[in-house]
C-alpha positions, 0 to 999 in steps of 0.5 A: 666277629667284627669290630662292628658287630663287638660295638653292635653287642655293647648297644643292644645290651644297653637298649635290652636294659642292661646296666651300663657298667655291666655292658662296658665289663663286657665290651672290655672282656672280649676286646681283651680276648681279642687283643690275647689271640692277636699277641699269641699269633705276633708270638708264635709267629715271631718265634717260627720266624726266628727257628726257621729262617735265618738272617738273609730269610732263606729257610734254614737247610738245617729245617728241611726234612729230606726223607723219602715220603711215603704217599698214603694213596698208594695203590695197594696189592690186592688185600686179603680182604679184596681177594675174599670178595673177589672169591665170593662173586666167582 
């Protein structure tokens, strides 16, 4: 939703007949959620920045998890399940 459309709602439910005051309430109620969605993003995003980037902004070493991973899509020997099918077709 654009700002656009926010001022579209505002006109529409004044022309639909409804009370100006009630279709300001409105246009106040969902700019000040907007305005809280973009301060919690400026936030969190200060406070990520803080944690994990240091003051020439390089990621921390400290912040990297160096364990081996473990792919999830690893080829899996064969299952007793698969061997059960692979039975039944003989």
């Amino acid at each position: 939703m654009g700002i656009i459309a926010i001022s579209d709602m505002m006109t529409r439910a004044i022309l639909d007949g409804s009370d100006v005051q009630q279709a300001a309430r409105l246009q106040i109620i969902i700019t000040l959620i907007a305005a809280s969605h973009a301060l919690s993003y400026i936030i969190a995003r200060h406070l990520v920045l803080r944690s994990y980037v240091d003051s020439e902004y390089r990621i921390r070493g400290d912040c990297i998890d160096t364990r081996p991973h473990v792919s999830a899509a690893a080829p899996l020997s064969q299952s007793s399940a698969s061997r059960g099918a692979q039975e039944s077709l003989s």
